[in-house]
PyMOL Python script that loads the backbone (N, CA, C, O; Angstrom):
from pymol import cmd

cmd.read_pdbstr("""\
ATOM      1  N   UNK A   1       0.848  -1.167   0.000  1.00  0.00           N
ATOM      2  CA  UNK A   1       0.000   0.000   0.000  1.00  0.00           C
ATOM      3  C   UNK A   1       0.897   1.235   0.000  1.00  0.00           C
ATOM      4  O   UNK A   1       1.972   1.336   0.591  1.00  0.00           O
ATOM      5  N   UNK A   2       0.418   1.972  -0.599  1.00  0.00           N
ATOM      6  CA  UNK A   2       1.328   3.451  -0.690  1.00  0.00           C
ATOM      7  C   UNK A   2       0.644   4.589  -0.425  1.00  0.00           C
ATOM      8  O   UNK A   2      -0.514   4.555  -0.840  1.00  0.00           O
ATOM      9  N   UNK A   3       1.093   5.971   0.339  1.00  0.00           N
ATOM     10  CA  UNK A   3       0.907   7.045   0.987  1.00  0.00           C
ATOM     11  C   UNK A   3       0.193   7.629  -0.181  1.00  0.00           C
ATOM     12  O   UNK A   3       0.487   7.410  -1.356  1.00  0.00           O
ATOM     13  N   UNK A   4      -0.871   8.472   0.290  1.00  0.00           N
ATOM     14  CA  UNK A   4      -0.650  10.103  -0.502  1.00  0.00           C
ATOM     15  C   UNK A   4      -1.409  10.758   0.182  1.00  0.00           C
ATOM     16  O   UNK A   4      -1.940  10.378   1.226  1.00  0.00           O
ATOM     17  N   UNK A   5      -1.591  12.312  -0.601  1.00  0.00           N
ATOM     18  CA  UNK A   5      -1.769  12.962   0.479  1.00  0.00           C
ATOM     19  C   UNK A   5      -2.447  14.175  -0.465  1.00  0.00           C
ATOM     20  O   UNK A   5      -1.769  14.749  -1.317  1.00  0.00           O
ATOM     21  N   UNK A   6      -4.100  14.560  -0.182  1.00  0.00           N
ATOM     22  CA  UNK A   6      -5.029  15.092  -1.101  1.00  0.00           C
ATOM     23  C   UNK A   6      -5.715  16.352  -0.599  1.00  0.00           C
ATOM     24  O   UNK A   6      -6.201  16.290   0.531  1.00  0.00           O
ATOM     25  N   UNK A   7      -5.783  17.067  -1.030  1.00  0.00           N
ATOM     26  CA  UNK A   7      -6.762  18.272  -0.619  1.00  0.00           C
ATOM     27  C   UNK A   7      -7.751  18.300  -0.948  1.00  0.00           C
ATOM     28  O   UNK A   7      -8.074  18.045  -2.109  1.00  0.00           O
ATOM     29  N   UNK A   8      -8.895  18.755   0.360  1.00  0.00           N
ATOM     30  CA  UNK A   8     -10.242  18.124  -0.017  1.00  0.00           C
ATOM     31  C   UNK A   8     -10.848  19.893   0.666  1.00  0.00           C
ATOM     32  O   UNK A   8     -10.014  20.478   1.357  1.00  0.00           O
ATOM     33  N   UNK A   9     -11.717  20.350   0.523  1.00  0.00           N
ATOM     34  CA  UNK A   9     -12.908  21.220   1.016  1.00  0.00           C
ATOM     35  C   UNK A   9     -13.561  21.317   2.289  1.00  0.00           C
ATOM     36  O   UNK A   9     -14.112  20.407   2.907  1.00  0.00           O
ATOM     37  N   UNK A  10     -13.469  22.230   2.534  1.00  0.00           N
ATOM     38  CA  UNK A  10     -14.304  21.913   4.203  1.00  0.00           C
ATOM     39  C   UNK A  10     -15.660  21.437   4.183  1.00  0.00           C
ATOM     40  O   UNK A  10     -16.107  20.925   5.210  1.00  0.00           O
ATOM     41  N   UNK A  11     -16.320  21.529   3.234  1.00  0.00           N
ATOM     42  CA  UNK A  11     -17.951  20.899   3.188  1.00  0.00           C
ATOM     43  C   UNK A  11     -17.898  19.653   2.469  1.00  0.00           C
ATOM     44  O   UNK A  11     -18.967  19.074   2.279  1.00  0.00           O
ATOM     45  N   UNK A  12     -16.777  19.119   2.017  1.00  0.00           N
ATOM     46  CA  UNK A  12     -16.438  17.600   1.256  1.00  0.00           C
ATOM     47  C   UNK A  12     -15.675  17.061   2.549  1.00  0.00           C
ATOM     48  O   UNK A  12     -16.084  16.058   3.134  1.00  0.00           O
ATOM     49  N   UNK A  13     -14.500  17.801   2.991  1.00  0.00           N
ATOM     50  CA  UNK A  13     -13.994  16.811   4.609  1.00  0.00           C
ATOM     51  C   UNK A  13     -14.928  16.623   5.587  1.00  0.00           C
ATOM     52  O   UNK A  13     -15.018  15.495   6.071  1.00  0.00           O
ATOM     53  N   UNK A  14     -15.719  17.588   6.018  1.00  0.00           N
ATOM     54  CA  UNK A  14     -16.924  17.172   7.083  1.00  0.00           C
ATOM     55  C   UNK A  14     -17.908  15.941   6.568  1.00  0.00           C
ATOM     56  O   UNK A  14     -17.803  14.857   7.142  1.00  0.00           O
ATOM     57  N   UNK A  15     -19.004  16.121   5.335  1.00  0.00           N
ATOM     58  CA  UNK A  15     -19.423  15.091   4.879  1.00  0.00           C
ATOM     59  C   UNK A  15     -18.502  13.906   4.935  1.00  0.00           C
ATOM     60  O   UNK A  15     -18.951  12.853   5.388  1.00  0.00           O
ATOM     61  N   UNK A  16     -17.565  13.956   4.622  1.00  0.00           N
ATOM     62  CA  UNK A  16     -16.815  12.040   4.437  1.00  0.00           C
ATOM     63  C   UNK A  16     -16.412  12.118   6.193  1.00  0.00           C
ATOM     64  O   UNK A  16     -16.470  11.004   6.713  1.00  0.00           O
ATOM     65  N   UNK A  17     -16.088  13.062   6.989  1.00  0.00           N
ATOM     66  CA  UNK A  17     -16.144  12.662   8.637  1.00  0.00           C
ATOM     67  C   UNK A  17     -17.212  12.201   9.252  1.00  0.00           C
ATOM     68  O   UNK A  17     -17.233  11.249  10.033  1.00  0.00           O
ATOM     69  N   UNK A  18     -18.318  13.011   8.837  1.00  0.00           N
ATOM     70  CA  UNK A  18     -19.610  12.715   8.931  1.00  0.00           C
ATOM     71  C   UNK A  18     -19.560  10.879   8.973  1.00  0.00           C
ATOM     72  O   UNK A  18     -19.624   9.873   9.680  1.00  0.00           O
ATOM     73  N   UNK A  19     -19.436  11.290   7.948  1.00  0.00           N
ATOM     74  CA  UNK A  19     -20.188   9.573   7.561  1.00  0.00           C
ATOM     75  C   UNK A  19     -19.065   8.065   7.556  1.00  0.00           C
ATOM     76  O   UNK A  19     -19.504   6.917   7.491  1.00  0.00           O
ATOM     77  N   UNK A  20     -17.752   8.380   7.632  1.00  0.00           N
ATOM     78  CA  UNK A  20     -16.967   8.060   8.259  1.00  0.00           C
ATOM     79  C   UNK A  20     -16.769   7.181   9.857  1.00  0.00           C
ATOM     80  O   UNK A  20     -16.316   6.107  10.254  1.00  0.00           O
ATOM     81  N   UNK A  21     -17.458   8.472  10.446  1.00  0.00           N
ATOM     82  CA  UNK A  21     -18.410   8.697  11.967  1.00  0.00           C
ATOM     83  C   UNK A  21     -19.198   7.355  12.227  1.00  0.00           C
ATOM     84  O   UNK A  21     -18.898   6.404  12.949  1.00  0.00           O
ATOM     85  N   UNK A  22     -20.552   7.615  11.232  1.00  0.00           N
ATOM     86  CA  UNK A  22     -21.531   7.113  11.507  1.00  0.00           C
ATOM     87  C   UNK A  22     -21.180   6.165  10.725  1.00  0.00           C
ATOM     88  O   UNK A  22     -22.192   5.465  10.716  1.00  0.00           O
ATOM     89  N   UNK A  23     -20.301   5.584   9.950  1.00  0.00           N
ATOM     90  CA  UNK A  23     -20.356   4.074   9.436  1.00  0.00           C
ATOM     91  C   UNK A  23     -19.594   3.307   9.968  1.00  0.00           C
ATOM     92  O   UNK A  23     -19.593   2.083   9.838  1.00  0.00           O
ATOM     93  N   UNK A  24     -18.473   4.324  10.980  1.00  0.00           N
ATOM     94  CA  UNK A  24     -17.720   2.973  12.141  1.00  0.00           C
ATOM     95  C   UNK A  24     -16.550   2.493  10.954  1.00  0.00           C
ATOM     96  O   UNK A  24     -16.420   1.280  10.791  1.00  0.00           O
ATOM     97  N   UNK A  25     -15.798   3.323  10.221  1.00  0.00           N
ATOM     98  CA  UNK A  25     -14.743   3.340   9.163  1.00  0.00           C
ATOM     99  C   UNK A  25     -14.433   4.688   9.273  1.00  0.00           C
ATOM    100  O   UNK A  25     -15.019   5.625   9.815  1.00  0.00           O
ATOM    101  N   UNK A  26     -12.766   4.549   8.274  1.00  0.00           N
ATOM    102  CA  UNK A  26     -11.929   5.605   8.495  1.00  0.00           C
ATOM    103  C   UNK A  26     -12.832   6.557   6.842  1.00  0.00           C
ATOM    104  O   UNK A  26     -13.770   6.113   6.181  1.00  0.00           O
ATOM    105  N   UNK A  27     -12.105   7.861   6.646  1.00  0.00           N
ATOM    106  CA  UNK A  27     -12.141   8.963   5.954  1.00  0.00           C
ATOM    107  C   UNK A  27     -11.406   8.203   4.665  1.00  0.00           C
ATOM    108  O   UNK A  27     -12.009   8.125   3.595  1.00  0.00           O
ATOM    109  N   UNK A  28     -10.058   7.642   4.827  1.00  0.00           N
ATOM    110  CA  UNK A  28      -9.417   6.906   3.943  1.00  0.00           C
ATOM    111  C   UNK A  28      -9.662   5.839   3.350  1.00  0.00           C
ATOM    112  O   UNK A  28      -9.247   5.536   2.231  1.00  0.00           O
ATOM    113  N   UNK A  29     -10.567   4.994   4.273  1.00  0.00           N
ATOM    114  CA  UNK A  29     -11.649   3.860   3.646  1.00  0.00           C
ATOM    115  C   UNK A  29     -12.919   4.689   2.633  1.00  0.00           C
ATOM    116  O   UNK A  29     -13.163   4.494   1.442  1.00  0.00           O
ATOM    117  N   UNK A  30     -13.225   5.132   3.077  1.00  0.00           N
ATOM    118  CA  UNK A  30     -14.122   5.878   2.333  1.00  0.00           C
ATOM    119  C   UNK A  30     -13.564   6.069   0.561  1.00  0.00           C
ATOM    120  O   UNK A  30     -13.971   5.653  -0.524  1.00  0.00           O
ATOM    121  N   UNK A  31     -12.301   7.026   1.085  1.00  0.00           N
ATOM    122  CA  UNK A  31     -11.717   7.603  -0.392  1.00  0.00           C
ATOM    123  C   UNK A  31     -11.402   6.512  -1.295  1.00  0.00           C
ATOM    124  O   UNK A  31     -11.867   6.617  -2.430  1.00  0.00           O
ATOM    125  N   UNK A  32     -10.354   4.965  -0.889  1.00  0.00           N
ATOM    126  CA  UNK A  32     -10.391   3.848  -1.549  1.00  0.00           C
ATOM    127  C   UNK A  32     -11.432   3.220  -2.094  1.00  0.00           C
ATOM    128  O   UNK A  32     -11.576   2.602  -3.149  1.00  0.00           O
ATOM    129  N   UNK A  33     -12.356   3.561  -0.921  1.00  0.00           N
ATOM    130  CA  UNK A  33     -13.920   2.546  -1.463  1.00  0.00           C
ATOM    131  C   UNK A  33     -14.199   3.404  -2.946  1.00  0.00           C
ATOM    132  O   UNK A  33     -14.529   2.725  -3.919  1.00  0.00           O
ATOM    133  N   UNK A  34     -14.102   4.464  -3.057  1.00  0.00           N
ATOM    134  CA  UNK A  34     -14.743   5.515  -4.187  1.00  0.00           C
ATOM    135  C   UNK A  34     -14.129   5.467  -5.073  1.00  0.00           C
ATOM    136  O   UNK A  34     -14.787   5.279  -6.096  1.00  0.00           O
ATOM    137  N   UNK A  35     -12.655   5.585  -5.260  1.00  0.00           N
ATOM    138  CA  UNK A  35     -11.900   5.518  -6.353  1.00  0.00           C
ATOM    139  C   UNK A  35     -11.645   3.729  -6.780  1.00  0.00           C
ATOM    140  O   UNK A  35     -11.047   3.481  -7.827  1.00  0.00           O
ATOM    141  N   UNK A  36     -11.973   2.970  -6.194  1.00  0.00           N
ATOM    142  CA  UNK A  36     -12.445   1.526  -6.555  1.00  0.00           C
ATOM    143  C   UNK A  36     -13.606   1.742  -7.324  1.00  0.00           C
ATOM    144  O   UNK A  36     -13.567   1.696  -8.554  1.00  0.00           O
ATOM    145  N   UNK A  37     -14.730   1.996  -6.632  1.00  0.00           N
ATOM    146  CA  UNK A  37     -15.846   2.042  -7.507  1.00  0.00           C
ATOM    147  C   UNK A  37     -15.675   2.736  -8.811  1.00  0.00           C
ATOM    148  O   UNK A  37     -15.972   2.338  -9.937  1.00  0.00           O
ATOM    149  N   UNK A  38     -15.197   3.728  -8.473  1.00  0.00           N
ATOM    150  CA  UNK A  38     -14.863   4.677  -9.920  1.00  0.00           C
ATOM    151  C   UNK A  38     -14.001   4.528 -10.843  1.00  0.00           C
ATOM    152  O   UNK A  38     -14.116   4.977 -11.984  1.00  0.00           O
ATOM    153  N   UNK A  39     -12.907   3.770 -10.336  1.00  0.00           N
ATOM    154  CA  UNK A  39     -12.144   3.398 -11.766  1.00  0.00           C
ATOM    155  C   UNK A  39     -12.148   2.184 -12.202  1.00  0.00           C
ATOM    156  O   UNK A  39     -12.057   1.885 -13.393  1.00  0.00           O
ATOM    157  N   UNK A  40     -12.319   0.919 -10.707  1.00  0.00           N
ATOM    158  CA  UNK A  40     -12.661  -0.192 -11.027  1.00  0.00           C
ATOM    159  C   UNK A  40     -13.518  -0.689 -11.631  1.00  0.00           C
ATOM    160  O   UNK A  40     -13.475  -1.231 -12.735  1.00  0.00           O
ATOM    161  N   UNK A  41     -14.685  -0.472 -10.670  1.00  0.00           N
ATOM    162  CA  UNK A  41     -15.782  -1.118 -10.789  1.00  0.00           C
ATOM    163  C   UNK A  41     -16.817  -1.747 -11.526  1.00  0.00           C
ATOM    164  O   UNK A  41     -17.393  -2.813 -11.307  1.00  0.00           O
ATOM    165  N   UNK A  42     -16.997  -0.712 -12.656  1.00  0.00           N
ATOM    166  CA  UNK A  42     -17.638  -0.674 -14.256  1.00  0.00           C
ATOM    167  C   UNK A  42     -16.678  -1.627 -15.154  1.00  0.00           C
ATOM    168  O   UNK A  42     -17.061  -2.409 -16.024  1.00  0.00           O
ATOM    169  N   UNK A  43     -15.150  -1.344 -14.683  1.00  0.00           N
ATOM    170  CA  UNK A  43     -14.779  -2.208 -15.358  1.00  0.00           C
ATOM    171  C   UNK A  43     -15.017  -3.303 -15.376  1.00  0.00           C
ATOM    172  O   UNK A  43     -15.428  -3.773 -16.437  1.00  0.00           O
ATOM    173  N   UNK A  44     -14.855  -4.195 -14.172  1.00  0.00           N
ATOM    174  CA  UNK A  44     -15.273  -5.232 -13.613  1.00  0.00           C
ATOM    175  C   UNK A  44     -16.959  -5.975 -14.043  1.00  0.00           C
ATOM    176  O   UNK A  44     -17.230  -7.045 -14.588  1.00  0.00           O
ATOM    177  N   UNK A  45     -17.635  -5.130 -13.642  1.00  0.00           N
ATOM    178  CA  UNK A  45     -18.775  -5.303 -14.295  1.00  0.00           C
ATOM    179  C   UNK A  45     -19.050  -5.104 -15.866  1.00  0.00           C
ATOM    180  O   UNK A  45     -20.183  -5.430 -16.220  1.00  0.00           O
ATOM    181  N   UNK A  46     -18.499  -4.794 -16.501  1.00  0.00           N
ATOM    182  CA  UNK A  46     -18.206  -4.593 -18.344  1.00  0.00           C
ATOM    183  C   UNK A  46     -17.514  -6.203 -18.639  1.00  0.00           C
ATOM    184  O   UNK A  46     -18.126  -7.028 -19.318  1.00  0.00           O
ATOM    185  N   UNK A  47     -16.407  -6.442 -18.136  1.00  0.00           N
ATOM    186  CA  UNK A  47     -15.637  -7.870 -18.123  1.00  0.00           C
ATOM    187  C   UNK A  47     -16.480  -8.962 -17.897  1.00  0.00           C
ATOM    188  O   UNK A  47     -16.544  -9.966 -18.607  1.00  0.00           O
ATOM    189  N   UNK A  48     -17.138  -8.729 -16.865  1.00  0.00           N
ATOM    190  CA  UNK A  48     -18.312  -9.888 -16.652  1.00  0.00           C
ATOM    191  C   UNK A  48     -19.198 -10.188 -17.302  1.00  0.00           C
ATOM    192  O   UNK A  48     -19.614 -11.324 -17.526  1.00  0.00           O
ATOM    193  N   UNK A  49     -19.718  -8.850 -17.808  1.00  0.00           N
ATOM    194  CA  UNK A  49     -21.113  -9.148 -19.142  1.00  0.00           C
ATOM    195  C   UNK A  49     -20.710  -9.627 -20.107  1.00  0.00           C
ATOM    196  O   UNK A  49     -21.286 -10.442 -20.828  1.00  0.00           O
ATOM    197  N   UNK A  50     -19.277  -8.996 -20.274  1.00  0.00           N
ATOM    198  CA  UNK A  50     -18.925  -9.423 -21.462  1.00  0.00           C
ATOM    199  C   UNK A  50     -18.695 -11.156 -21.809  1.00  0.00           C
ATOM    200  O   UNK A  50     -19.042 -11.750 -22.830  1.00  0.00           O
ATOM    201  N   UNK A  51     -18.284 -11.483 -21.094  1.00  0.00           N
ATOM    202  CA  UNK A  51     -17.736 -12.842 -20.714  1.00  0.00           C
ATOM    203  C   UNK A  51     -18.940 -13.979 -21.087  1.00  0.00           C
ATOM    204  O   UNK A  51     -19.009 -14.966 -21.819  1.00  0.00           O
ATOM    205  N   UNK A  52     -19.849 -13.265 -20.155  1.00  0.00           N
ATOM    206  CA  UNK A  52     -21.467 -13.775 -20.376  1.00  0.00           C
ATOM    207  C   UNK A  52     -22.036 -13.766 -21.610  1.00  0.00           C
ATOM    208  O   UNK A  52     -22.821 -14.641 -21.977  1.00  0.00           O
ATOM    209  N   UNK A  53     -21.559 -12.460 -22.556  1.00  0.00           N
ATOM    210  CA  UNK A  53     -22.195 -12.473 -23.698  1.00  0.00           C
ATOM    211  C   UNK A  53     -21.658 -13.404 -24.329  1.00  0.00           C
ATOM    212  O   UNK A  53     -22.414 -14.228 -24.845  1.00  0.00           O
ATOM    213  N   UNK A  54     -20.305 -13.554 -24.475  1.00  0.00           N
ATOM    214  CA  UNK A  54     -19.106 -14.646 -25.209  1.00  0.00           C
ATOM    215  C   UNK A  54     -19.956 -15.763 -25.165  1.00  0.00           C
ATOM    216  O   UNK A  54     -20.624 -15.844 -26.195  1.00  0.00           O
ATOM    217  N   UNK A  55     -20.181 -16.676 -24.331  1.00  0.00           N
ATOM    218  CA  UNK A  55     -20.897 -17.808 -24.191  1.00  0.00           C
ATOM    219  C   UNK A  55     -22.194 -17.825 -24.569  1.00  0.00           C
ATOM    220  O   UNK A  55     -22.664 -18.952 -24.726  1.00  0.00           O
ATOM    221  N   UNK A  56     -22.994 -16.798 -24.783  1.00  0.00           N
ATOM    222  CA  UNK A  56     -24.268 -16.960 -24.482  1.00  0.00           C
ATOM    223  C   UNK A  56     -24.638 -17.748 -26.075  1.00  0.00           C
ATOM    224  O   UNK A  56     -25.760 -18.196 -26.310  1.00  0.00           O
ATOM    225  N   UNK A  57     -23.475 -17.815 -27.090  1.00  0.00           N
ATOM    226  CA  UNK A  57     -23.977 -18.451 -28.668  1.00  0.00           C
ATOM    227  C   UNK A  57     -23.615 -20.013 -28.750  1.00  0.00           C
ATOM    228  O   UNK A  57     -23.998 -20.695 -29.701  1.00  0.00           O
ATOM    229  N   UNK A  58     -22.598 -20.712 -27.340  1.00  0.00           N
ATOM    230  CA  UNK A  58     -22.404 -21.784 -27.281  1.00  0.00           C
ATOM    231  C   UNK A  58     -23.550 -22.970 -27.548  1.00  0.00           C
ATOM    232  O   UNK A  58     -24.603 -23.105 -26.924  1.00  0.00           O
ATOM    233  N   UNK A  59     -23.029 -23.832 -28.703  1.00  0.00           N
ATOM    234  CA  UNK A  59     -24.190 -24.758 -28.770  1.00  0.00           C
ATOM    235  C   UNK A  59     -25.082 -24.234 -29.819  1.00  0.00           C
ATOM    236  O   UNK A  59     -26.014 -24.996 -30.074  1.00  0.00           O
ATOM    237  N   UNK A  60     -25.032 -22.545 -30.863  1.00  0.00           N
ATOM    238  CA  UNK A  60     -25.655 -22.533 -32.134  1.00  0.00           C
ATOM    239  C   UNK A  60     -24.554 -23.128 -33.016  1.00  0.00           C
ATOM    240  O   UNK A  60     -23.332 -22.996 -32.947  1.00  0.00           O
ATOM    241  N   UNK A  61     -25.493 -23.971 -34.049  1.00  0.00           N
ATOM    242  CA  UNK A  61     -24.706 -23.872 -34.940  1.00  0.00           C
ATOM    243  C   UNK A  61     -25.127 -22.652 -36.048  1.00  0.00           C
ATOM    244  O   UNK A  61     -24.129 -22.441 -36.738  1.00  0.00           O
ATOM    245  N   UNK A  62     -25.825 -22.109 -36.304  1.00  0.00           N
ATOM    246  CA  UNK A  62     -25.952 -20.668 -37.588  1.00  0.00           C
ATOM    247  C   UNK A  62     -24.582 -19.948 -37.663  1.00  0.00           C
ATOM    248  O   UNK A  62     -23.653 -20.082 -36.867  1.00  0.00           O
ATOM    249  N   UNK A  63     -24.607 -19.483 -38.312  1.00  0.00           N
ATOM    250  CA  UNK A  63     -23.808 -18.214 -38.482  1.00  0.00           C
ATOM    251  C   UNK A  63     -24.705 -17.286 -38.657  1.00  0.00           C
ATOM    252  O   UNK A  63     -25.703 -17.506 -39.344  1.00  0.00           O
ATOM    253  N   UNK A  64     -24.422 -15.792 -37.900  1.00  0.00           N
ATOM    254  CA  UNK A  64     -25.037 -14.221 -37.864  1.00  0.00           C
ATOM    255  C   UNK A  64     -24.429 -13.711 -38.697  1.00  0.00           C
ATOM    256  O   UNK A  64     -23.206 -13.676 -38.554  1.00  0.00           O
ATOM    257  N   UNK A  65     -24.966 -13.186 -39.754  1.00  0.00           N
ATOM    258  CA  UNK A  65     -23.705 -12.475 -40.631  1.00  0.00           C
ATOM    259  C   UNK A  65     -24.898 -11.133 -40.678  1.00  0.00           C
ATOM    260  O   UNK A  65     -26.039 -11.196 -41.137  1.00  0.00           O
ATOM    261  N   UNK A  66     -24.346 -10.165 -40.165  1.00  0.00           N
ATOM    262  CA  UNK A  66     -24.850  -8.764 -39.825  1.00  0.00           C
ATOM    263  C   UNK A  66     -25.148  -8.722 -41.035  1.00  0.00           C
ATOM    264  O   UNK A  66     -26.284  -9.053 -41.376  1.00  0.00           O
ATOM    265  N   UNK A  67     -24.339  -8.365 -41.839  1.00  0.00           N
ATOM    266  CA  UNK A  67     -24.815  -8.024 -43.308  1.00  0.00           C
ATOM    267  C   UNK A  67     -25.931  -8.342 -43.974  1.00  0.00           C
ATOM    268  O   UNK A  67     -26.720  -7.487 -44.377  1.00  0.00           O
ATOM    269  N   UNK A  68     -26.095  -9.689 -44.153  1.00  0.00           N
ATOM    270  CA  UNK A  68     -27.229  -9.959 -44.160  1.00  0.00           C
ATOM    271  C   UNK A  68     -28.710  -9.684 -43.611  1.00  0.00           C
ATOM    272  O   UNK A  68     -29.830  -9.429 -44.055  1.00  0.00           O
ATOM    273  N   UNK A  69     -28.068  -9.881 -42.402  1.00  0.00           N
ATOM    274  CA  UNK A  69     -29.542  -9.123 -41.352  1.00  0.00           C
ATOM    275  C   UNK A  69     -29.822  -8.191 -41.639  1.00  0.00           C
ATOM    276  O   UNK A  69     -30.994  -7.966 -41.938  1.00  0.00           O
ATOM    277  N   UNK A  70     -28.784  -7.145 -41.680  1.00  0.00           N
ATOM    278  CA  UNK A  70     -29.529  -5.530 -42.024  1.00  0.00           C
ATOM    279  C   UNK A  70     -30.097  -5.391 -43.407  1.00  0.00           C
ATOM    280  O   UNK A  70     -31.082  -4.709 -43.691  1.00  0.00           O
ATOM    281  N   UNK A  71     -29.413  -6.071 -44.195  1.00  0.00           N
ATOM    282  CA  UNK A  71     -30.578  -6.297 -45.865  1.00  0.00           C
ATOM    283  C   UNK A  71     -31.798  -6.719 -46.127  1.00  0.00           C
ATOM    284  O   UNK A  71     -32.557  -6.432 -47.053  1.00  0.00           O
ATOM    285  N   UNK A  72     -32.007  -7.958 -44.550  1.00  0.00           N
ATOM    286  CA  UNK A  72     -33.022  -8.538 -44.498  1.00  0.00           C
ATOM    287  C   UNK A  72     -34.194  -7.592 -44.010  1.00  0.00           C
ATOM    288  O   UNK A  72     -35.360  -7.475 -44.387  1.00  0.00           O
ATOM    289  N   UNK A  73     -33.267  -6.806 -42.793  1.00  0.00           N
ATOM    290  CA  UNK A  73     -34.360  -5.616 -42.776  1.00  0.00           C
ATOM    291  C   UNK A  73     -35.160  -4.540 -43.344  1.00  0.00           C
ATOM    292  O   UNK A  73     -36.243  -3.968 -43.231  1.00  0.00           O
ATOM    293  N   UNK A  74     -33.868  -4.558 -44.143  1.00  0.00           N
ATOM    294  CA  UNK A  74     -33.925  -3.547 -45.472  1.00  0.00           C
ATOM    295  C   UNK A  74     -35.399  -3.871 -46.075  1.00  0.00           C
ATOM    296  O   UNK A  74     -36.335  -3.077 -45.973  1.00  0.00           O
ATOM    297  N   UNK A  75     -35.486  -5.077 -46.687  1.00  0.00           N
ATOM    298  CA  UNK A  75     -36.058  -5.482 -47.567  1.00  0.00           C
ATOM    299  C   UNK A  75     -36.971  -5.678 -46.983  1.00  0.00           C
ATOM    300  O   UNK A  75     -37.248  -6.877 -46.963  1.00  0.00           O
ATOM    301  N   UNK A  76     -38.020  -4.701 -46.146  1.00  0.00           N
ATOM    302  CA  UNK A  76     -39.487  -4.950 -45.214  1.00  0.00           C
ATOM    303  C   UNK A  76     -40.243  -4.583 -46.283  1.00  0.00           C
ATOM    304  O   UNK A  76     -39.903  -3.843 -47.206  1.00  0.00           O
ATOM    305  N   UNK A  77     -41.612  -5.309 -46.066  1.00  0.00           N
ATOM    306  CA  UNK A  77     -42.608  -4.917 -47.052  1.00  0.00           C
ATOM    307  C   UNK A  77     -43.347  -3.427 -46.255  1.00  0.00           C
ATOM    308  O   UNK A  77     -44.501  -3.080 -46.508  1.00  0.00           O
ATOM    309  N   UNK A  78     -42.571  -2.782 -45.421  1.00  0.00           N
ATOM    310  CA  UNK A  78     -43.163  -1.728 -45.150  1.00  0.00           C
ATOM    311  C   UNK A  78     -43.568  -0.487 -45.838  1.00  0.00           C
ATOM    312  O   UNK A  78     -44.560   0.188 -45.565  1.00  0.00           O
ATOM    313  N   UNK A  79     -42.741  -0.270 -46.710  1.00  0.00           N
ATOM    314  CA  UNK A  79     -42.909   0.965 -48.000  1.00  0.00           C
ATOM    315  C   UNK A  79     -43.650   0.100 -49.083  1.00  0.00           C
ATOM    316  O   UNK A  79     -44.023   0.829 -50.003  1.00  0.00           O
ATOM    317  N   UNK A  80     -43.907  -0.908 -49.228  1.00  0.00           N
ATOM    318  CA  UNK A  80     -45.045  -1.551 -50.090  1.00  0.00           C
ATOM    319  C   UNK A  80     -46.121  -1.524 -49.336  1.00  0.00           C
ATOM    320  O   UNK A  80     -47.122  -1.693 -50.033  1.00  0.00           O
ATOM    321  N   UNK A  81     -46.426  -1.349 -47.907  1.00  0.00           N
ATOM    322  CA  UNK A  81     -47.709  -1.246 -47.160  1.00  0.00           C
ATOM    323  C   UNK A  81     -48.263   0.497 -47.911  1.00  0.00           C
ATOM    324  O   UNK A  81     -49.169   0.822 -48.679  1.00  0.00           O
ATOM    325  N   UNK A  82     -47.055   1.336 -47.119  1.00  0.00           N
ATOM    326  CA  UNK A  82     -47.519   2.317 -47.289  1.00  0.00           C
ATOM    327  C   UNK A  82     -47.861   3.261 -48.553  1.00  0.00           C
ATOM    328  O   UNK A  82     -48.336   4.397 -48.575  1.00  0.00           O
ATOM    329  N   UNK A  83     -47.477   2.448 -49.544  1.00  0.00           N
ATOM    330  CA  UNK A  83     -47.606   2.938 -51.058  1.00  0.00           C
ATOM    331  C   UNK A  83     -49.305   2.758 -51.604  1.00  0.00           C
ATOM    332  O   UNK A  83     -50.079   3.487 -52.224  1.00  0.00           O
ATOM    333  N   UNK A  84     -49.415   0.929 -50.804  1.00  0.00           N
ATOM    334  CA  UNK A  84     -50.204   0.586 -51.575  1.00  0.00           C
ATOM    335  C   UNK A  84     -52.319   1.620 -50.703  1.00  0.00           C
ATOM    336  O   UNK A  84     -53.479   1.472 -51.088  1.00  0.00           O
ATOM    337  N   UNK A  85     -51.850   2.299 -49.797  1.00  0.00           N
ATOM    338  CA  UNK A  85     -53.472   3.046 -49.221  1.00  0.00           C
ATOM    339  C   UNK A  85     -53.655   4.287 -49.755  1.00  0.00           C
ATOM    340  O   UNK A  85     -54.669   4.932 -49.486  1.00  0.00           O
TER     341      UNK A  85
END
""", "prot")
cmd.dss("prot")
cmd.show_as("cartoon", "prot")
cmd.util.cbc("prot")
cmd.orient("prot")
């Protein structure tokens, strides 16, 4: 673990003493917990979905070929609906 040493606001140091206080943890737990959440965290949770998504095609055999799909969309009989009233 390594030192540092941050300048914070008198209405940002009271709030994190505050609550510091009342959660029975230090000011410095606090600041780790936050900059975890904030630089970690999303990551962590992005890695995981992702991971989840990876697997989630195990066991198709198709192939998705985007290209196709979006032509397929292309090709809606929707502008033949609306031509034909």
């Amino acid at each position: 673990m390594r030192r540092t040493q941050l300048y914070l606001d008198d209405h940002l140091w009271d709030a994190l003493h505050a609550r510091a206080r009342s959660g029975k943890t230090t000011v410095s737990e606090l600041v780790r917990e936050a900059v975890r959440e904030r630089y970690f965290g999303r990551r962590d949770e992005q890695m995981k979905a992702m991971r989840e998504f990876v697997g989630s095609r195990k066991g198709r055999t198709e192939t998705l070929d985007a290209v196709e799909y979006v032509r397929s969309l292309r090709k809606s009989s929707r502008l033949d609906r609306l031509h034909s009233k």
